[in-house]
Every structure is written in structure tokens, then in C-alpha cells.
N, C-alpha and C positions, 0 to 999 in steps of 0.2 A: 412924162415919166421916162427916165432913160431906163433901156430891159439891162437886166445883169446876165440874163443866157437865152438862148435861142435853140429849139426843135432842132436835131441836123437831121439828115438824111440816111443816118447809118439806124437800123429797127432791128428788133428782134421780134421772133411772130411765138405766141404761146398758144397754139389753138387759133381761132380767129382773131385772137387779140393780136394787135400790132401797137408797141411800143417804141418810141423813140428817143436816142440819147439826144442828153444835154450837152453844152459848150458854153462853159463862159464869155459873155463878149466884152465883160469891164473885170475889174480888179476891187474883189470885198471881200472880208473879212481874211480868212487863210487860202480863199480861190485866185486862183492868178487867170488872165485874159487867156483864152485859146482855151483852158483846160477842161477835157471833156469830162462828165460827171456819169451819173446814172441813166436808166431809161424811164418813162414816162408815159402815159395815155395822150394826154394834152398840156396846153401849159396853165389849164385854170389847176394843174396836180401842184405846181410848186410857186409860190409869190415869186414876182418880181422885187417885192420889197424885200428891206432886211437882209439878213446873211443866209436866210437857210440854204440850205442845199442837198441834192441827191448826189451821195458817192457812185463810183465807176460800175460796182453790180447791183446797187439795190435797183428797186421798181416801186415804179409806185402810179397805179391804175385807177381803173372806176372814177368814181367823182374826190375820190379823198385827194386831202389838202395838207403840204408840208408849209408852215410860214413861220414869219418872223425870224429865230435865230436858231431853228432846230435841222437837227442834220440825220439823217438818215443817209446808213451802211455798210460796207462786209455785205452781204447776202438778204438783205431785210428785205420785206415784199409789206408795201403798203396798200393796201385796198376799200373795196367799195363806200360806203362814208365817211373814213374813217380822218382824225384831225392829229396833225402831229404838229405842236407848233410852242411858242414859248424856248427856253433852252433846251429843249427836252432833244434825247441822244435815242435811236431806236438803231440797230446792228446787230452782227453775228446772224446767225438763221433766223431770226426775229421776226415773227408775222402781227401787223394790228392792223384787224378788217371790220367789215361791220360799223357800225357806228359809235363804235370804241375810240375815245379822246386821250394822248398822251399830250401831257404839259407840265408847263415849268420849268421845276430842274428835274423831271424825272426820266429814268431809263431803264428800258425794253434790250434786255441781250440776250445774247446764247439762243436756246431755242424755244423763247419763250414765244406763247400766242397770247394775242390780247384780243378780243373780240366781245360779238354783240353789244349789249350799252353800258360795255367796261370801261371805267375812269380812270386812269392811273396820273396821278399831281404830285406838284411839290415835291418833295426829294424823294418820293419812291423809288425804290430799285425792283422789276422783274427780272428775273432770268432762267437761266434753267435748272 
């Protein structure tokens, strides 16, 4: 499997958490090669498959999963189980932690929180 981005060395620390920004190393969907993205825990937080992607401030920690073709950020903070994946759009101050599932075509904006075993699918819209 060819990777689409790689861990760099540039982190931001939140308490004991250390996260690390992304970098494109190939060219998919609207990311171009070199382009640096969001921060991250590890890289089992975002597929190598697919287009998704973390923009330049979101996060996205703990064991939660960004895949497929969904894209997180603006400011969004993804967390501890939480699954963002399908076309689904999460940004703006936007938090889904917990083991709260965003999918499909749905979206999380402004200052919404999604959490505990909140489902949001299909063309739902949260916001604020």
C-alpha cells in the first residue's frame, strides 16, 4: 500500500498529550504532495486509504478514526472512540468524542458537540 501522508516532526503538546502534524506525501483527492494538514495522536487516527483528511488546526486523538472520504477542519477536535468517516464534513469549533459515529453525508459545524453513543448519518446537519 502506498501511504498518502506521514507523522512529521513538528507536535503540539496539550497537557501530556503530544500530537503530530500531517504532510501529504502523494497527490488525492483536493491535497496536493508536501501539503501539511492537521495534528494527530498516531496514524491508526486517519486511513491511509481514500481521501480523507485532517485540515491544518483540527486534531484528532485517542483511538478515534477519520476514513474513507471525510475530512475534518477550521478548529474541530476529534476524540477518544469516536469515527468520522463516509463523506461526512466535521469543522468550525466542532467536537465528536466519545464513541459518537459521524457518517455519510453528514455534518458537524460551528460549535456543535457530538458525544457519548451519538449517531449522526445520512444528510444530517449539527451545528450550533
Amino acid at each position: 500500500m502506498v501511504k498518502k501522508y506521514k507523522l512529521t516532526k513538528t507536535t503540539r503538546k496539550y497537557g501530556s498529550l503530544i500530537l503530530y502534524q500531517i504532510e501529504a506525501l502523494i497527490d488525492f483527492g483536493d491535497i496536493k504532495k508536501g501539503e501539511k494538514g492537521g495534528f494527530i495522536k498516531k496514524e491508526e487516527n486517519l486511513s491511509q486509504d481514500g481521501n480523507a483528511w485532517v485540515s491544518v488546526d483540527a486534531v484528532v486523538s485517542g483511538d478515534a478514526v477519520v476514513s474513507d472520504n471525510a475530512r475534518v477542519y477550521g478548529n474541530a477536535w476529534i476524540s477518544g472512540n469516536a469515527w468520522v468517516h463516509g463523506n461526512a464534513k466535521v469543522y468550525g469549533d466542532a467536537w465528536v468524542s466519545d464513541n459518537a459515529v459521524v457518517y455519510g453525508n453528514a455534518v458537524v459545524s460551528g460549535n456543535a458537540w457530538v458525544y457519548g453513543n451519538a449517531l449522526v448519518f445520512d444528510n444530517a446537519v449539527v451545528s450550533d
